[in-house]
N, C-alpha and C positions, 0 to 999 in steps of 0.2 A: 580970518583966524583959521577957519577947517586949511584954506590952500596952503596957508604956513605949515600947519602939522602934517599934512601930506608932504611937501616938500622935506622935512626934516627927516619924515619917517622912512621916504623914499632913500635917502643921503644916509641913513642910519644903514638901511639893510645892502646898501651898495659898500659901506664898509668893512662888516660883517663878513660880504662873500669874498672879498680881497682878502680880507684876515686869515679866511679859512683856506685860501688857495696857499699861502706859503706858514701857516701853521699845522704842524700836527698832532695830532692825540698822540698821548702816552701808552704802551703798551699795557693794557691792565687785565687782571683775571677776569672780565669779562670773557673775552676767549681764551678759551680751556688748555687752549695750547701755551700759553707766555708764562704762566706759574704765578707766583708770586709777584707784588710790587711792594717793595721793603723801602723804610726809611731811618739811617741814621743818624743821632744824635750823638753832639760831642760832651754829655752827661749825662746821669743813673736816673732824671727825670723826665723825659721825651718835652722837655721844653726848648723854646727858641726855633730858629731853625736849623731843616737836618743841613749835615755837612755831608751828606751822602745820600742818591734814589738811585735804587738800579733794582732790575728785574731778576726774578730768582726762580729756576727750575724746581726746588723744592727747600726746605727748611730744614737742615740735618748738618751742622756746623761742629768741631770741632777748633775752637779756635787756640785754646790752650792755653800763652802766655802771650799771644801775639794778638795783635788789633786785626778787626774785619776787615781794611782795609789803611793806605794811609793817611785817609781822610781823617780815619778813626780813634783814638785812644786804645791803649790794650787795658786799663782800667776806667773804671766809671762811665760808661756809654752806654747808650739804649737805641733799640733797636720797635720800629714799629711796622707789621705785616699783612696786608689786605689780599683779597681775594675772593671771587664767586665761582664757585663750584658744583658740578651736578650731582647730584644723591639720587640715590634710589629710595622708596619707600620702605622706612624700616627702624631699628634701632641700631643707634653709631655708636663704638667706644671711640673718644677721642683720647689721643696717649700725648703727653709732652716730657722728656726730661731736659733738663735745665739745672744751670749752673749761672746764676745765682737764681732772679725773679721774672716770673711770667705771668701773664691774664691771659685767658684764650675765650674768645666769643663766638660765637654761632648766633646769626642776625643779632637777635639783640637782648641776645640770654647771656649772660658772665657764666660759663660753662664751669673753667679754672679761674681763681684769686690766690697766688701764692706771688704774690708783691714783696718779697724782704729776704733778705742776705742770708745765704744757707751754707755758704763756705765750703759745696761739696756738691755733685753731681743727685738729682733726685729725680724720681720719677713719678709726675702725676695722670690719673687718667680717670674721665668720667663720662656717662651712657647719656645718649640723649635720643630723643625719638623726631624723625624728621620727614616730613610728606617728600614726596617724588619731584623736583625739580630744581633751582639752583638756589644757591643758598651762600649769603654773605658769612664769610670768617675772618676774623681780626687775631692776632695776637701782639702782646707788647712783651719786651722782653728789657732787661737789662744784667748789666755786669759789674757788681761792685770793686773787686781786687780781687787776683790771683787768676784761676785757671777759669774759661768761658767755652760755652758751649749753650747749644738744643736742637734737641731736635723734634720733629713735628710729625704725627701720623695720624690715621682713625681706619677701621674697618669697621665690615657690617659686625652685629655681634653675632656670635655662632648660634644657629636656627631662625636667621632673619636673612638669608642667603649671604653668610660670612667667604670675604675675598682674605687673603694674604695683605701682608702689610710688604713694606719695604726691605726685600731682599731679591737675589736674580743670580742666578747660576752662569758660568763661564767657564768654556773649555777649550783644548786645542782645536784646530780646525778640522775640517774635511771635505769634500767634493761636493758636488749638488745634489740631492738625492734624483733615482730616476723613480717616476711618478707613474699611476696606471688608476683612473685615467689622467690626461690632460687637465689641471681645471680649467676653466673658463672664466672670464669677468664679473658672470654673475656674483651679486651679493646676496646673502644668505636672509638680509634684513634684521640681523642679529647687527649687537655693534659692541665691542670688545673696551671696557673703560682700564686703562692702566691704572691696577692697583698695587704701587712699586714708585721709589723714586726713580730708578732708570734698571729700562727692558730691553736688551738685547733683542734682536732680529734678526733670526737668523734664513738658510736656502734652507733647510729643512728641518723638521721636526723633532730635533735631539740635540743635546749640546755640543754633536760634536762637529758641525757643520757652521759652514764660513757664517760668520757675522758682519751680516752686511749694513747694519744702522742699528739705533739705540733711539727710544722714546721716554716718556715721561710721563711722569707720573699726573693722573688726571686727564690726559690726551684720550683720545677717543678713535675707532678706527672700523670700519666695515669689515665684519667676517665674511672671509669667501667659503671657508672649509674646514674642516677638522681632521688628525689622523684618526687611524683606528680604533685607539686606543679614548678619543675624546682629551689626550693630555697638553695636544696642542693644537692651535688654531692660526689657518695660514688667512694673513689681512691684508687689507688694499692699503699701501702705505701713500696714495692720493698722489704721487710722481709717476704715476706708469709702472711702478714696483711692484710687487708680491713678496712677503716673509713670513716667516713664523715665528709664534711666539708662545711659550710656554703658557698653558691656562691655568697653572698655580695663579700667577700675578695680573689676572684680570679678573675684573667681575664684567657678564655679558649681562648685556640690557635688550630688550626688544623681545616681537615675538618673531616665532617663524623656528624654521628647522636648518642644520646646519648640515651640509652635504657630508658625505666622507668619503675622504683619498686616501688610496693605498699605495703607500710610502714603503719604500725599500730602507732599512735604518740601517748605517755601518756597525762595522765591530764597534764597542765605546772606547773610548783611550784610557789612556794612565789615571792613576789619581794625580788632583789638584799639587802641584808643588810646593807651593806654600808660599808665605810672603815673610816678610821681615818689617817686625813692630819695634818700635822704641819707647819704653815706659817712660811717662812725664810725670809720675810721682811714683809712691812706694805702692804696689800690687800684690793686692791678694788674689791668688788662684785655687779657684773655690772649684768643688767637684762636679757641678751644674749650676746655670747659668741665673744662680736667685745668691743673695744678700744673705738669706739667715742660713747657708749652708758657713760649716767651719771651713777655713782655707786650709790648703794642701800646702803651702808655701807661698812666701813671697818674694816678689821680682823689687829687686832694689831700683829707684830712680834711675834711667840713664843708660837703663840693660838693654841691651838686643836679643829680640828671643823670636819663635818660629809663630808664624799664626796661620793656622789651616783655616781658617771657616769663620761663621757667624753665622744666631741666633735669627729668629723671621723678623725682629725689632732691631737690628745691626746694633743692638747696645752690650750685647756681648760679644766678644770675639773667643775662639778657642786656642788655644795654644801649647805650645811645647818649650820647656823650658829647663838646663840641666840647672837645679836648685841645691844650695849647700842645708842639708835637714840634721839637726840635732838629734841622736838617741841617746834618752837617758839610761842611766846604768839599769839593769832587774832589779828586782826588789829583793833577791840572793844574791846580789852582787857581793863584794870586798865593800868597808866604807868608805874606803880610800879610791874606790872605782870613780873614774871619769867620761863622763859626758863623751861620746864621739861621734866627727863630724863625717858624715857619707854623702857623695855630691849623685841626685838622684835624676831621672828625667821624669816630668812632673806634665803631665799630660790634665788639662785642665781649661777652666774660665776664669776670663780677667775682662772687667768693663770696659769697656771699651772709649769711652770719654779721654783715659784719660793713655790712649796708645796713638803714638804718629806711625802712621804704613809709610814704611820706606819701598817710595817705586810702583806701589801696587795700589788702585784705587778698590777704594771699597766697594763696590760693584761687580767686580772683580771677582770676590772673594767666595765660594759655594756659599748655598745655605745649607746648617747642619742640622738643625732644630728651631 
């Protein structure tokens, strides 16, 4: 009896290693670098099987009236998000807005429960406290009819060593800076976690210099140096590279000191151009970037108008817009006086849920505020 079970058990693990020679793992948030592992369903309950897995750099969708894919429905579908991620020790505001319902999890606390049809873009966000190490997050989303969308962020909270959330400046180009000294290979032992959906890299230290690659958000990277000024930090991009990257959008980890180079910085360029938004519903453009301000005017369905910028939570955008504004008569007017219309340029915020950027991706776009 033993030599049978040995024989079987032998036969067993010799299939196993064959299995594993032409199977492979799935890409998953185990490593920091792959993002997300999302699945979809072709209904509003995450039941059956999904009709879509694919890997996701970050969770920040606009989908609008159109499906996530054409696997997908553009009504009634859901979506399910895993992922382990490293934290620092601290307290986290975690933020989600959504269009319709979401759960957000951290291990295995129900952080967010907003499960039901809201027929409008909303934003939920809540604090949680979390030891120094990696840490499972789930989110389930779904979209019942009309317009779809979320997006997904968290930073430290302000006075628990608070990083920037998702936004990243972009500008024209320019030459390599020349540098005094040399750096060298050395690593600083410091290590720079991307806190941003996507972080430029650029030859030197200011946005006006080539951009040589783009990272992601939760990636991780060796600091070699810092400029003078401490505003940016040049990292071993692990190809034989060196770039720089703005220390807005990172929070650093580790201990140790971080060398300084002194960078020669060009003139700055122009201001940002602007991009070209198209509203997918009726817009109010309010005079800073909250909900309980009164709107300045509204952009009609369908309108193309200017968008300079965005918020550090890319849920607002800024824009410019020539708006037709109603003045009412004085209050000494004639009673006979009439309402008249003045078409005005209307310098303002509109959410951004619910604008398509024509040509210009939203990373792209400064951050204003």
């Amino acid at each position: 009896m033993q030599r049978w079970t040995a024989i079987l058990l032998s036969g067993a693990l010799v299939v196993a290693f064959i299995i594993g020679l032409f199977v492979h793992p799935l890409d998953s948030q185990a490593n920091p670098d792959t993002g997300w592992f999302g699945t979809f369903y072709d209904n509003p309950s995450l039941t059956g099987s999904p009709v879509l897995s694919r890997n996701e750099r970050e969770i920040n969708f606009n989908w609008s009236m159109d499906p996530p894919a054409a696997e997908v429905p553009s009504d009634g579908f859901s979506a399910r998000w895993t992922g382990a991620f490293h934290f620092e020790e601290g307290n986290w505001q975690f933020t989600v807005g959504v269009d319709d319902g979401v759960r957000l999890w951290v291990n295995d606390t129900l952080l967010i429960d907003q499960w039901a049809p809201s027929g409008r873009y909303i934003v939920f966000s809540e604090p949680i406290s979390l030891e120094r190490g990696t840490h499972e997050v789930k989110i389930e989303y779904y979209d019942a009819q009309g317009l779809a969308g979320i997006n997904v962020n968290w930073q430290p909270i302000p006075g628990e060593g608070a990083a920037p959330s998702n936004s990243v400046n972009d500008a024209p180009q320019a030459p390599a800076p020349q540098t005094d000294p040399t750096p060298g290979p050395q690593k600083s032992g410091l290590v720079a976690n991307v806190a941003t959906g996507v972080l430029n890299v650029r030859t030197g230290p200011a946005i006006q210099y080539d951009r040589i690659d783009q990272i992601f958000l939760y990636q991780r990277y060796a600091i070699i140096s810092q400029n003078q000024a401490g505003t940016w930090y040049q990292i071993d991009l692990r190809d034989g590279r060196l770039g720089w990257v703005s220390a807005r959008y990172v929070l650093v980890t580790g201990e140790g000191e971080i060398p300084v180079q002194n960078v020669n910085v060009p003139e700055p360029p122009g201001e940002f151009p602007g991009a070209v938004g198209i509203s997918l519903d009726r817009l109010n453009i309010r005079p800073t970037p909250d909900t309980s301000q009164e709107p300045l005017a509204v952009i009609p369905f369908g309108q193309e108008f200017a968008v300079l910028g965005r918020n550090s939570t890319s849920i607002w955008y800024r824009v410019q817009y020539e708006a037709e504004i109603v003045i009412e008569p004085a209050e000494d007017a004639p009673e006979d006086a009439e309402p008249q219309i003045e078409t005005r340029l209307i310098d303002g915020w509109v959410f951004a849920p619910f604008v398509r950027l024509q040509n210009t991706p939203v990373y792209d776009l400064p951050f204003i505020e």
